[in-house]
Structures are given as structure tokens and as C-alpha cells.
C-alpha positions as protocol buffer text, in pm:
chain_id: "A"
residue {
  index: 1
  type: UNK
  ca { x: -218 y: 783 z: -662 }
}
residue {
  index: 2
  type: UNK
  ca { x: -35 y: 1011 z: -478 }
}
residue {
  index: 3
  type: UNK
  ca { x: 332 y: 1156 z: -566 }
}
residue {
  index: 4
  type: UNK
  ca { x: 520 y: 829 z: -374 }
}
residue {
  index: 5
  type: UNK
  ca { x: 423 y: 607 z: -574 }
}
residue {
  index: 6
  type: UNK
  ca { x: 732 y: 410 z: -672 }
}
residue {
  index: 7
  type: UNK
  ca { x: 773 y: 435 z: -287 }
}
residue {
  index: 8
  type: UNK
  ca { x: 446 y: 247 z: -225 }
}
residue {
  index: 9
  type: UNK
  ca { x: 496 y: -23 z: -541 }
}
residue {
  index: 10
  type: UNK
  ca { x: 833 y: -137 z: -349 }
}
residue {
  index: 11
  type: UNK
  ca { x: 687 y: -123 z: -11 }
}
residue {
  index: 12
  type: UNK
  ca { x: 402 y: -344 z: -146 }
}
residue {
  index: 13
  type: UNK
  ca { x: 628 y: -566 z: -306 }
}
residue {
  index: 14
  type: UNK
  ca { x: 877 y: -587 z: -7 }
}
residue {
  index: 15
  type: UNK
  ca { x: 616 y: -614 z: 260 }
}
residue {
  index: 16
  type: UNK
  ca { x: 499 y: -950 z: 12 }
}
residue {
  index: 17
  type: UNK
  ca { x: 793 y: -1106 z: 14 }
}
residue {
  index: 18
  type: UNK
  ca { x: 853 y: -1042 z: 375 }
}
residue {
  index: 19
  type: UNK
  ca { x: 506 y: -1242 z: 416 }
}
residue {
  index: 20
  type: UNK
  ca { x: 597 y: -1533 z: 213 }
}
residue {
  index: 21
  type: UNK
  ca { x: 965 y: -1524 z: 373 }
}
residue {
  index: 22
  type: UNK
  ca { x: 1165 y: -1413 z: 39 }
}
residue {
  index: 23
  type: UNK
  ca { x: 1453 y: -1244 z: -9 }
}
residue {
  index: 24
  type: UNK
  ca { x: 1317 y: -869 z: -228 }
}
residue {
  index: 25
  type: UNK
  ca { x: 1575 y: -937 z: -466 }
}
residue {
  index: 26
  type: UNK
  ca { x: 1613 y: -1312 z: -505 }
}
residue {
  index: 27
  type: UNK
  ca { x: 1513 y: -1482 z: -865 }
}
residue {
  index: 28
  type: UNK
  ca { x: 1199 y: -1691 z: -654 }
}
residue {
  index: 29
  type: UNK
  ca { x: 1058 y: -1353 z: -555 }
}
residue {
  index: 30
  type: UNK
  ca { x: 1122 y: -1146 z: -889 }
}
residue {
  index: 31
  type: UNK
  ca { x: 902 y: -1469 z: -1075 }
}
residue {
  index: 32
  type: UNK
  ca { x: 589 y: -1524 z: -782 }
}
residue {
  index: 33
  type: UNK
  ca { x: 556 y: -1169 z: -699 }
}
residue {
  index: 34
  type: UNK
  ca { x: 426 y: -926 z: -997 }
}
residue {
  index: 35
  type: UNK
  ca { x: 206 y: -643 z: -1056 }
}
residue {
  index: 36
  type: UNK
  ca { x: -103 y: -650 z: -1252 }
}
residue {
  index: 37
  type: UNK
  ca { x: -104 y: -562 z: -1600 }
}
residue {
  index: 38
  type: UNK
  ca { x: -275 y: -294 z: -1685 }
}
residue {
  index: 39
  type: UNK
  ca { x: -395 y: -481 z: -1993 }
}
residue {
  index: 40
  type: UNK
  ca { x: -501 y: -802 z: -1884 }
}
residue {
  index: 41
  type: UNK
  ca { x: -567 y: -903 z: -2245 }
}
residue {
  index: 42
  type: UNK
  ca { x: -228 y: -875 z: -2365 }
}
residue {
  index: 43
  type: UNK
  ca { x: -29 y: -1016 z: -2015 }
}
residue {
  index: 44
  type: UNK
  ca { x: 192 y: -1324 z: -2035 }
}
residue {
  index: 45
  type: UNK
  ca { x: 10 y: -1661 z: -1916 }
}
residue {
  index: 46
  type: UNK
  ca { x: 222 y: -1895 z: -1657 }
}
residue {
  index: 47
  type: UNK
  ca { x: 190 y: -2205 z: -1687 }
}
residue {
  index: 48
  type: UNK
  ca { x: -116 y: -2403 z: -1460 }
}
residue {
  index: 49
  type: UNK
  ca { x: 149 y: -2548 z: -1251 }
}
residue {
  index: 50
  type: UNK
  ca { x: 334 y: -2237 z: -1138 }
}
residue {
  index: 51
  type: UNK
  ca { x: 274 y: -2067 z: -843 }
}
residue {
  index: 52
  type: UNK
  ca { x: 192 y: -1651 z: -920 }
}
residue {
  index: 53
  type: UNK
  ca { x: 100 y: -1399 z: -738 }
}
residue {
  index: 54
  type: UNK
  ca { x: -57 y: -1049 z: -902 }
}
residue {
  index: 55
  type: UNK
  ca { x: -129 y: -760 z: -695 }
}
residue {
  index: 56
  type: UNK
  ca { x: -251 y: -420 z: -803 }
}
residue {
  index: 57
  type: UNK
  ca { x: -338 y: -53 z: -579 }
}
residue {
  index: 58
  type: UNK
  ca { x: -640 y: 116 z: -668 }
}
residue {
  index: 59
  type: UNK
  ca { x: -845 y: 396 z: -496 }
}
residue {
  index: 60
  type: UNK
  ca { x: -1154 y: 320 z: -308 }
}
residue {
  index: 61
  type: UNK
  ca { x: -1456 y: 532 z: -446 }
}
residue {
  index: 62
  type: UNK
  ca { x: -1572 y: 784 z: -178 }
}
residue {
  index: 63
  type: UNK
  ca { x: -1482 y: 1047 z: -9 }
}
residue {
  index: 64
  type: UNK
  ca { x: -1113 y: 1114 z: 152 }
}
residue {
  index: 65
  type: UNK
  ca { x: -1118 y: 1234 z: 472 }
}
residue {
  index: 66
  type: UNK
  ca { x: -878 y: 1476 z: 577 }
}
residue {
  index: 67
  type: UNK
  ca { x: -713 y: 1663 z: 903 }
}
residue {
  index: 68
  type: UNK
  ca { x: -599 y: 2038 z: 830 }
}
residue {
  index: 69
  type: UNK
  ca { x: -282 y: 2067 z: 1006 }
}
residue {
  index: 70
  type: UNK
  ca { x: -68 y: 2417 z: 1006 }
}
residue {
  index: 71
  type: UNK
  ca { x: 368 y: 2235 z: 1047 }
}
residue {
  index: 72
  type: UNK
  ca { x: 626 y: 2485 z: 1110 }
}
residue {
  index: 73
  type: UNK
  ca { x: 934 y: 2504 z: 869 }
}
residue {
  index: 74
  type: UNK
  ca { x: 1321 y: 2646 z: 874 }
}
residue {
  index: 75
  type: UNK
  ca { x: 1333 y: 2978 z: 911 }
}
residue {
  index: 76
  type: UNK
  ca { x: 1048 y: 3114 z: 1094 }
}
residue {
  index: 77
  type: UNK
  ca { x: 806 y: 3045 z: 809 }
}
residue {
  index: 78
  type: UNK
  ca { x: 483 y: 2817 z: 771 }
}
residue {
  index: 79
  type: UNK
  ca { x: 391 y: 2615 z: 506 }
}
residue {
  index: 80
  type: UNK
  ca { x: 0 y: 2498 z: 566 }
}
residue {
  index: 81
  type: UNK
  ca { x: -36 y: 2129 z: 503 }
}
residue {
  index: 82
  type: UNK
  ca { x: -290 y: 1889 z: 482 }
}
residue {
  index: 83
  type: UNK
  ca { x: -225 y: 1537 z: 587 }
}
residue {
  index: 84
  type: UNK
  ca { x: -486 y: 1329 z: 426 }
}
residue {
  index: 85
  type: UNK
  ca { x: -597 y: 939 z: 433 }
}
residue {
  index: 86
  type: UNK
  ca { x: -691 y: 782 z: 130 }
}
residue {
  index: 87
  type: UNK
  ca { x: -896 y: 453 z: 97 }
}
residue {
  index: 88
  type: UNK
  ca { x: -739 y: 196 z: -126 }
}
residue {
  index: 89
  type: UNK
  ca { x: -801 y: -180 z: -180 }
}
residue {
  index: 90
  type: UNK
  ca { x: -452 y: -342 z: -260 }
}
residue {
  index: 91
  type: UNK
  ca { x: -556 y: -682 z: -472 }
}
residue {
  index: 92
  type: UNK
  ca { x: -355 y: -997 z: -437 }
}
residue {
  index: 93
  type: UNK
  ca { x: -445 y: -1246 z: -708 }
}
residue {
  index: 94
  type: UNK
  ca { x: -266 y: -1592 z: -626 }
}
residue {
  index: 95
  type: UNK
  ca { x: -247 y: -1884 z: -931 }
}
residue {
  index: 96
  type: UNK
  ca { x: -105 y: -2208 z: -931 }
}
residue {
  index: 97
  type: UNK
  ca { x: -147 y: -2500 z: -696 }
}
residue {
  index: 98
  type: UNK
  ca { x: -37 y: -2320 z: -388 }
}
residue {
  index: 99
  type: UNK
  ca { x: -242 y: -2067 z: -482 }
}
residue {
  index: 100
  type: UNK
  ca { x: -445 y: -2113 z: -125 }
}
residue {
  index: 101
  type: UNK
  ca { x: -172 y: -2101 z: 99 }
}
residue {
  index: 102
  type: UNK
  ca { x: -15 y: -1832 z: -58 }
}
residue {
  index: 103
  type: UNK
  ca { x: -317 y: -1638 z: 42 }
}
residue {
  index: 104
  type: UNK
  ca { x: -416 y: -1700 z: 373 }
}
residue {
  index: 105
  type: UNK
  ca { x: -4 y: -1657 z: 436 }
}
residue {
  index: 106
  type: UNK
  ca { x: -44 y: -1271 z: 342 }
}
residue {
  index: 107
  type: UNK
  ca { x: -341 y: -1230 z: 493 }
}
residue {
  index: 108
  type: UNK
  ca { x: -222 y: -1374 z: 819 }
}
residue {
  index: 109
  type: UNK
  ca { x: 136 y: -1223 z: 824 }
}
residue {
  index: 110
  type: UNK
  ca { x: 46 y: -922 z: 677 }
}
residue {
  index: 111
  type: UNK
  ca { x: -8 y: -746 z: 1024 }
}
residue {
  index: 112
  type: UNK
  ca { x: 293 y: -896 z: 1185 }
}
residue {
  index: 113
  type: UNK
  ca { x: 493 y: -549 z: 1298 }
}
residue {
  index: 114
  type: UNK
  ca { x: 863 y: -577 z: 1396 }
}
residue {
  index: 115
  type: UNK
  ca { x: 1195 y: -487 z: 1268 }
}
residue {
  index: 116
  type: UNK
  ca { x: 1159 y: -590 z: 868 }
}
residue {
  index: 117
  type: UNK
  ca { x: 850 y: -727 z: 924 }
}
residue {
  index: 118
  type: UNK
  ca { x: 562 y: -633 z: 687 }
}
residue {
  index: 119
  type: UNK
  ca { x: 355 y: -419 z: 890 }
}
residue {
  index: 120
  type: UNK
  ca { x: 650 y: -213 z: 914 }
}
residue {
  index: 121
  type: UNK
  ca { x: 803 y: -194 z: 606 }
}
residue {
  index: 122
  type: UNK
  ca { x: 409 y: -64 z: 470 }
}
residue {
  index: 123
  type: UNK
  ca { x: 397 y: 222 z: 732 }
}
residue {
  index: 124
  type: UNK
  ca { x: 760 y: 391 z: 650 }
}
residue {
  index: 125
  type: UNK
  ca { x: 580 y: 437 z: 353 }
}
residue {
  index: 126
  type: UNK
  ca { x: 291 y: 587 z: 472 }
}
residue {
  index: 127
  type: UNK
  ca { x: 78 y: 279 z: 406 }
}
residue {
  index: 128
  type: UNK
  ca { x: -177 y: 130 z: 681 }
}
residue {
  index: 129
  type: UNK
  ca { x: -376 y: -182 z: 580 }
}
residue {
  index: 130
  type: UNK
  ca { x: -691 y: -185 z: 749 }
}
residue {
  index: 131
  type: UNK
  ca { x: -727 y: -487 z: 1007 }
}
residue {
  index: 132
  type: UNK
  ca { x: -933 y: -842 z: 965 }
}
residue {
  index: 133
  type: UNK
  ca { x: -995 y: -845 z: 566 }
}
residue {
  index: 134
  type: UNK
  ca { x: -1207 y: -1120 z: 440 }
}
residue {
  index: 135
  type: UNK
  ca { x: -1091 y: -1438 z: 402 }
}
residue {
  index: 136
  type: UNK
  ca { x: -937 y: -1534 z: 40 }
}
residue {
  index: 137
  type: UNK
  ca { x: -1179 y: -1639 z: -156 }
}
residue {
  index: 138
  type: UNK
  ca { x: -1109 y: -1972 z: -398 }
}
residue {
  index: 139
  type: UNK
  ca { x: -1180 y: -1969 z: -775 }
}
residue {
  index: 140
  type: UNK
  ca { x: -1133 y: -2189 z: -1063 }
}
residue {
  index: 141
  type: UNK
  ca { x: -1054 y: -1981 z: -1399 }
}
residue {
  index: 142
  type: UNK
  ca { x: -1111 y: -2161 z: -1754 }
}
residue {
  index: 143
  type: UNK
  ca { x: -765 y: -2191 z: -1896 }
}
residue {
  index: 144
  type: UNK
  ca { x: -826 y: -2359 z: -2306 }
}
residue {
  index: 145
  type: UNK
  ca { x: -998 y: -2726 z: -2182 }
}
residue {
  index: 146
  type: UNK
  ca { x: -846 y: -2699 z: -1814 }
}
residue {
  index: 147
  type: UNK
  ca { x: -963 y: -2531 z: -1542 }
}
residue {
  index: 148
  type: UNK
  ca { x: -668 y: -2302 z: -1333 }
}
residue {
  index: 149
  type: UNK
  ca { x: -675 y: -2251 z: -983 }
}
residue {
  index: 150
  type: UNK
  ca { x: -696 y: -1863 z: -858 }
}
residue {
  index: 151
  type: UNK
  ca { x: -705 y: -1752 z: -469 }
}
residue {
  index: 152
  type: UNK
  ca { x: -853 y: -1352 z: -430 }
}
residue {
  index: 153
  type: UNK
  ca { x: -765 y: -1113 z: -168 }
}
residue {
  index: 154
  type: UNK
  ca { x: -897 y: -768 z: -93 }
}
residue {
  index: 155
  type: UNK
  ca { x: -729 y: -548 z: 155 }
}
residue {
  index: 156
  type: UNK
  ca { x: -839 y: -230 z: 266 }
}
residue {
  index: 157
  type: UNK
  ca { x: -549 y: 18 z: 301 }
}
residue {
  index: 158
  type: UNK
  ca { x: -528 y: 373 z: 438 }
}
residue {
  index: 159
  type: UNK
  ca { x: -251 y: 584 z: 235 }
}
residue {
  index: 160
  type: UNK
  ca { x: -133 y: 877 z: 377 }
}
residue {
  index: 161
  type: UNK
  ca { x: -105 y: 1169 z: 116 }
}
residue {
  index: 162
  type: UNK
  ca { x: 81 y: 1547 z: 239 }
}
residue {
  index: 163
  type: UNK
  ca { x: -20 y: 1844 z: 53 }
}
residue {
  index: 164
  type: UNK
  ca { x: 225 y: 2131 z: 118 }
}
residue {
  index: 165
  type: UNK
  ca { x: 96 y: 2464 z: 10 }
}
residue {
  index: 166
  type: UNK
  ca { x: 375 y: 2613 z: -198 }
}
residue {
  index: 167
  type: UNK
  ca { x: 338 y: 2958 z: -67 }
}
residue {
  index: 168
  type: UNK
  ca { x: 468 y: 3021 z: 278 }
}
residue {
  index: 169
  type: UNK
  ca { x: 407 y: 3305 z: 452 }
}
residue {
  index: 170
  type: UNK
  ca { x: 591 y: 3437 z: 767 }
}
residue {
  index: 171
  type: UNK
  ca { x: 545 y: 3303 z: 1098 }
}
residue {
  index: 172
  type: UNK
  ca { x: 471 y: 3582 z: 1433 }
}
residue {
  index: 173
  type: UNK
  ca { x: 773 y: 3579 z: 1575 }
}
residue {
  index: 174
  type: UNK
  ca { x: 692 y: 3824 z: 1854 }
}
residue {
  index: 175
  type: UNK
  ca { x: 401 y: 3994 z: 2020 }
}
residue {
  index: 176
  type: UNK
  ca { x: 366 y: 4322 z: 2121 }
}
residue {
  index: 177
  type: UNK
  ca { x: 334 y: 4360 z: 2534 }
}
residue {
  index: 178
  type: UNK
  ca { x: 145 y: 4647 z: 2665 }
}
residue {
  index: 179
  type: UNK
  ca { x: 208 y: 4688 z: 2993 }
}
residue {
  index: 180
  type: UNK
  ca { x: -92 y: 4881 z: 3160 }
}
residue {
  index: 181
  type: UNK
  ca { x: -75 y: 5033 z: 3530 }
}
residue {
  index: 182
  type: UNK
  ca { x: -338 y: 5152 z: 3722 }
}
């Protein structure tokens, strides 16, 4: 991921809550809202009756396209620097019996853009998801004799990434004029 990422984990997890209308902070959002273990063998199991919603960022396998663009700095120097967009799928993986709603809620508020809305609070971090994603697709999960209800959603996400080049070099700050008469 690119060098913002504690930036992008609390946009995610913002831009969630502002979907299911939670407060970032409050205790109901801290306990639904989670990201995915890295270990899935070794994460902590809810209980079939609580709602809980896993989400996890990872890059899209391809190429990244990029735009070469030469900004202008302080002091009459340029620093080259390529602004790139990389493909990501962001994850959502809803359990419990709301698991459904929970779902097609994100997916449907996700693009809402306004003042503290999601759509919003993802691009001041340089995040863009990618309109219409599939629906959320329904699954049952074995859980010991019982079966556990699961909801998956797949959103594709653009991520904007700057590369500065650390060498700047002076800028032309003048021409020379040659005035020819004939």
C-alpha cells in the first residue's frame, strides 16, 4: 500500500460508519466495524447472533496506470512527480442476522457525497471507489453444528499514490531575448 496508509484505514473505517449512521468513535461502531485479521485462523469468533462487519484493502493484480506530471515547488525549484492510480478491491464481510442489510446499506450509501458523507470523507484521502459494484452476495458459513450467516461485498477502488522525486533541480527562471533588426 502506499505511504498513507493509516490515512486510508481511518477513512475506510469513517466512511463505514458514516454508511451505517454511527458515530467513528462510539462503543456500537468500535464492536460492528473491524478489520480483517491477517490470520484468519487465529481471529476471535462473535457469537452467531451478533452483527460484524470485517473489511480488508488489497491491491488489484495488474498494471497501475499512471500520469507523469512535472508540480512546481517554493523557491523556484521542481520536484518531478508522478501521480498514480492504483486498483484496489476494499472487502466488506458482514456476519450476524443483519448481515444483509448491513450490506446493501454500504453499497447503497457508499456513493452518497456531501459534507461528512462517505463519498467524501474517502476522497480527502485520496480514495475513489469505483461506481455500481455487484450486489452482496449471501452465504451461509459452517459454524461447529450451526450454520452462520455471512453477506460479501467487493468494491473496486482507485487509490491515488504521489511519488516525489527527491532531487530537485532548478526551475528557468528567465530567458534570454535576442532582439534582431533588420
Amino acid at each position: 500500500m502506499t505511504s498513507n496508509e493509516n490515512e486510508f484505514r481511518l477513512a475506510i473505517h469513517n466512511a463505514l460508519c458514516s454508511c451505517l449512521g454511527l458515530s467513528p468513535s462510539s462503543e456500537q461502531a468500535l464492536s460492528l466495524i473491524r478489520q480483517a485479521y491477517t490470520e484468519p485462523e487465529n481471529n476471535p469468533q462473535p457469537a452467531r447472533t451478533a452483527d460484524v462487519i470485517y473489511w480488508s484493502l488489497s491491491p488489484e493484480a495488474g498494471e497501475d496506470p499512471a500520469s507523469y506530471n512535472e508540480t512546481a515547488a517554493s523557491a523556484g525549484t521542481h520536484k518531478p512527480t508522478v501521480h498514480r492510480y492504483l486498483a484496489y478491491q476494499l472487502l466488506i464481510v458482514c456476519y450476524g442476522p443483519g448481515c444483509e442489510a448491513n450490506a446493501r446499506r454500504i453499497r447503497s450509501f457508499l456513493y452518497l457525497d456531501g459534507a461528512g458523507l462517505p463519498r467524501q470523507i474517502l476522497r480527502k484521502a485520496g480514495i475513489y471507489p469505483v461506481p455500481d459494484p455487484p450486489a452482496p452476495q449471501l452465504l451461509y458459513e459452517p459454524e461447529g453444528s450451526l450454520w452462520r450467516r455471512r453477506a460479501d461485498l467487493t468494491i473496486p477502488l482507485r487509490v491515488r499514490d504521489d511519488l516525489v522525486y527527491s532531487v530537485s533541480r532548478g526551475a528557468i527562471t528567465s530567458s534570454p531575448a535576442v532582439i534582431l533588426h533588420q
